[in-house]
C-alpha positions in Angstrom: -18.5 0.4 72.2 -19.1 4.1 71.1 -15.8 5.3 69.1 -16.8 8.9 69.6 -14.2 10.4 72.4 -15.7 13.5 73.9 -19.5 14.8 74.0 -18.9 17.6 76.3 -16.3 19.9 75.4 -15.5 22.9 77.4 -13.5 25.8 76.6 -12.2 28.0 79.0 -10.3 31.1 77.5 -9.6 34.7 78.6 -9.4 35.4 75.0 -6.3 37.4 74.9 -3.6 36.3 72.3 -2.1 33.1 73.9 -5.8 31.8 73.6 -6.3 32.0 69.7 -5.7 28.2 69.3 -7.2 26.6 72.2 -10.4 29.0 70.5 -9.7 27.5 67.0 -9.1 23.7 68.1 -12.0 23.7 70.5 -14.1 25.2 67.2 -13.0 22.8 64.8 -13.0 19.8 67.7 -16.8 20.8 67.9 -17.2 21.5 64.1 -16.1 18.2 63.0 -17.8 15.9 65.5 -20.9 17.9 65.5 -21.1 18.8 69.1 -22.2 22.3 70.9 -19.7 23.8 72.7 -19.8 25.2 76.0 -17.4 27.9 77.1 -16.1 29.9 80.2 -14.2 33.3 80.5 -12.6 33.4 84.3 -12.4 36.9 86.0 -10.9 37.3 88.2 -12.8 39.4 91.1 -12.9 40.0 94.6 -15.4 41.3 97.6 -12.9 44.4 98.3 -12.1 44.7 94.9 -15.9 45.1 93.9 -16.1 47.6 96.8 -13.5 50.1 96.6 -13.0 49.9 92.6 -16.5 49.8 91.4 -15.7 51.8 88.0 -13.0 49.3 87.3 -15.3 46.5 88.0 -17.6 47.8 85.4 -15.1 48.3 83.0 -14.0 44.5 83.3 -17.7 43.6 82.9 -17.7 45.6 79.2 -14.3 44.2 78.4 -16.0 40.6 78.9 -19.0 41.0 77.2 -17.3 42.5 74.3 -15.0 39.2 74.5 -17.7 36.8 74.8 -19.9 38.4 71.5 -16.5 38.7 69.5 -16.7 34.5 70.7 -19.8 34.2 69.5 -19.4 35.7 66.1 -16.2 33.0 65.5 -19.0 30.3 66.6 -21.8 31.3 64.6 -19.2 31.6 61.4 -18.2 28.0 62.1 -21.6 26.5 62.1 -20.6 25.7 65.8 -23.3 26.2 68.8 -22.0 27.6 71.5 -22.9 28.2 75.2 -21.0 30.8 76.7 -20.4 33.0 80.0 -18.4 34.5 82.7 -17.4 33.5 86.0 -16.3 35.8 88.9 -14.0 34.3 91.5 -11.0 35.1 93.1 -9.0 32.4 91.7 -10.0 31.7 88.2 -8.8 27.9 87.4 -11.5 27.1 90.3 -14.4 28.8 88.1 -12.7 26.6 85.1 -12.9 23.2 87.2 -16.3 24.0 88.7 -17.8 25.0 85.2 -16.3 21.7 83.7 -17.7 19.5 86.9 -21.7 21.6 87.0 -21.8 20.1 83.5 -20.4 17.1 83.1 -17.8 18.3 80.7 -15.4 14.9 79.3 -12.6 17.5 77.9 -11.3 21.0 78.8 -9.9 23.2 76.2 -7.6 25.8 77.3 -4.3 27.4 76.1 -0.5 26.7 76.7 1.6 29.5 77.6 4.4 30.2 75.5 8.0 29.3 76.3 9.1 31.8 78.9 11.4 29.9 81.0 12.3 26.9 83.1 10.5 27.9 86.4 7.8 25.3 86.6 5.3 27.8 87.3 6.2 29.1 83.3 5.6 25.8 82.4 2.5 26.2 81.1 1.0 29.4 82.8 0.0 29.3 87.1 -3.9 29.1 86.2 -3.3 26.6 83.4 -1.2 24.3 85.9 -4.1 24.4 88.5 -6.5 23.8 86.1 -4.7 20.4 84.8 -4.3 19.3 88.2 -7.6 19.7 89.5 -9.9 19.2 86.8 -12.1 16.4 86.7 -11.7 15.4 83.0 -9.3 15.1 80.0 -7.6 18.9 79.4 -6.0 19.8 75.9 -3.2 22.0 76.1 -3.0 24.1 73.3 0.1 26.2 72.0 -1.0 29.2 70.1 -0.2 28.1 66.8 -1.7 24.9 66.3 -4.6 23.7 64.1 -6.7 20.2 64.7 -4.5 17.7 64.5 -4.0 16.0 60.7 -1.6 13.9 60.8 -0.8 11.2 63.4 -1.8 10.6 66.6 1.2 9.5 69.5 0.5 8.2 72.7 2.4 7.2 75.6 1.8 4.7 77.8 3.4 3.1 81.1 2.8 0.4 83.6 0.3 2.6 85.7 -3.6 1.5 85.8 -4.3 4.4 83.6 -2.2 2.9 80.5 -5.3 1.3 78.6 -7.5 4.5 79.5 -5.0 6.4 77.7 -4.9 3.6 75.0 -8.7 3.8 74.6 -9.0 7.8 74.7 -6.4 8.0 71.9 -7.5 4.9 69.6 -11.2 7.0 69.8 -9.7 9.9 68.5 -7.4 8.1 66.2 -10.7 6.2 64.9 -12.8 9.6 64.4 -10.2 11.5 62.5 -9.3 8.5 60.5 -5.5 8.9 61.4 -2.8 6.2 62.2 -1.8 5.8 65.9 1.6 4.9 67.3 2.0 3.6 71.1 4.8 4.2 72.9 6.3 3.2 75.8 9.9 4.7 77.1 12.5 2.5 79.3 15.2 4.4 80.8 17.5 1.6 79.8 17.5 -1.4 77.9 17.7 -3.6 80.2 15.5 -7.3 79.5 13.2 -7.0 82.1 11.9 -3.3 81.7 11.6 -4.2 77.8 9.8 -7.2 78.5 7.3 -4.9 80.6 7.5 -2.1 78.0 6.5 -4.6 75.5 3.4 -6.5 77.9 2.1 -2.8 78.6 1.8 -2.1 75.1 0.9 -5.3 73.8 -2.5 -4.5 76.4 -2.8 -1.2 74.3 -2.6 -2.2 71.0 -5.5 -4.7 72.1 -7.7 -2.1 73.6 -6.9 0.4 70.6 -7.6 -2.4 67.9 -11.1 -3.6 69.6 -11.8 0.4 68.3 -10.4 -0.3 65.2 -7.8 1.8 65.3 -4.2 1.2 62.9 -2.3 1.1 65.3 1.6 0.5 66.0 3.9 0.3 69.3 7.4 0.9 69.6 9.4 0.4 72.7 11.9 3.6 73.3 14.9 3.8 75.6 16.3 7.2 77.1 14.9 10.1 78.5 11.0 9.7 78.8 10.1 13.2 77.9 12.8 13.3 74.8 11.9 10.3 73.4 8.7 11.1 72.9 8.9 14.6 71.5 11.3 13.2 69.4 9.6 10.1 68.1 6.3 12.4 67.4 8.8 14.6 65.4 10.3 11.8 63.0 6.8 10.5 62.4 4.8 14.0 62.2 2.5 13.7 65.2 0.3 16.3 65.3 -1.6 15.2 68.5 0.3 13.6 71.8 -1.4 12.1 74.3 0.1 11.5 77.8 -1.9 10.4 81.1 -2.1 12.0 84.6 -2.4 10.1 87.9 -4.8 10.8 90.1 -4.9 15.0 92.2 -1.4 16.5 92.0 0.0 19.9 92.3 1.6 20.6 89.2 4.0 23.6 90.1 5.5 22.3 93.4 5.0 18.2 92.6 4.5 17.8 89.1 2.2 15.4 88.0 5.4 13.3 86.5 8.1 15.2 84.9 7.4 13.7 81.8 4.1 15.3 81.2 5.1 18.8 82.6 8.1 18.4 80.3 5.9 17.0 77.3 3.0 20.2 77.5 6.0 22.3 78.1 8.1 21.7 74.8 5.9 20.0 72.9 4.9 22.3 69.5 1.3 20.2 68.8 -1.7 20.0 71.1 -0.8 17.3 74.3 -4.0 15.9 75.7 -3.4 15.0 79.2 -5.8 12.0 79.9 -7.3 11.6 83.3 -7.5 8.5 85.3 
């Protein structure tokens, strides 16, 4: 079984200043496991807009071009190869998901807003929301200060049929960075028969993440799903969480489980939201 987690890693940035870390993680991601990059700057663009504002049409086109060679430069100093274009549409996270889906891309790179507000369209940015609950692959959300992970790796993990997914995804990365992994699973109570299946779903994951040969370790938490979890990869200097998403969702109106919104939302490391 291959221990190497992604081989296509797509990058989709606007490269303004909330983007500066997805751009540096998705650079060092391809840096360190010696992978091209492909990336995609969304404009947004219209028929009537193309029409009656030609000159501002043309202006966006320079603006993007400029953008995309400044991208290249940061490549090309990082050793890193790099694909990259624009794609015109009139919503942008469907240029993102159709990009990622024409070329079989495994992980999508692309920022987290910053902390505006408790609206759960401010979660995480409209576009950004769309583009985690349509896209056909893993996305890393990334805050704009954070750097590749160094540290620990934390992963959470339920009863759904996507536990040991999640399990496998993060004891791959755990595995290629050479970092320690802890598994978590969060009961809202402590009751005996949700610890019992706490402690069954993670005794599956420790088994998937050890046939990787990941060090691994589980702890069964109790409270809040979302706090125990930001709190836990506090105390123990997780760099990297990992959650999973079930299946199509809309993530501003029904969030793809409160926990994750909450997670990508507060969370100060990268959170990988693993698909089914």
């Amino acid at each position: 079984m291959s221990t190497h987690p992604f081989k296509h890693i797509l990058l989709a940035t606007e490269h303004t200043e909330f983007d500066t870390g997805a751009e540096r993680l998705a650079l060092s991601m391809a840096q360190r496991c010696e992978l091209p990059l492909r990336a995609v700057l969304p404009i947004l663009s219209n028929p009537e807009y193309e029409v009656e504002a030609p000159q501002l049409v043309l202006r966006a086109e320079r603006e993007a071009a400029a953008k995309i060679n400044a991208l290249r430069l940061q490549a090309q100093e990082a050793g890193v190869e790099l694909e990259i274009g624009a794609r015109h549409g009139q919503e942008p996270y469907r240029e993102i998901v159709d990009e990622a889906t024409r070329h079989g891309s495994d992980i999508i790179v692309v920022r987290r807003r910053g902390k505006q507000g408790f609206l759960a369209r401010l979660f995480v940015g409209e576009m950004v929301s769309k583009v985690v609950s349509h896209a056909p692959c893993s996305v890393l959300l990334v805050p704009r200060a954070a750097q590749m992970w160094s540290h620990r790796v934390l992963a959470g993990v339920d009863n759904s049929p996507n536990a040991e997914h999640v399990a496998l995804v993060a004891a791959k990365i755990a595995v290629q960075c050479g970092l320690p992994l802890t598994l978590v699973s969060v009961i809202s109570h402590d009751a005996d028969s949700l610890r019992a299946q706490a402690e069954s779903t993670l005794g599956h994951a420790l088994a998937v993440a050890s046939a990787v040969g990941a060090h691994a370790q589980s702890q069964t938490l109790v409270g809040k799903h979302f706090e125990q979890i930001l709190s836990t990869a506090k105390a123990l200097s997780a760099d990297l969480i990992i959650v999973g998403r079930h299946g199509e969702s809309n993530l501003i109106h029904t969030p793809f489980g409160g926990t994750t919104q909450k997670v990508i939302w507060l969370a100060d490391c990268p959170v990988l939201v693993v698909r089914a």
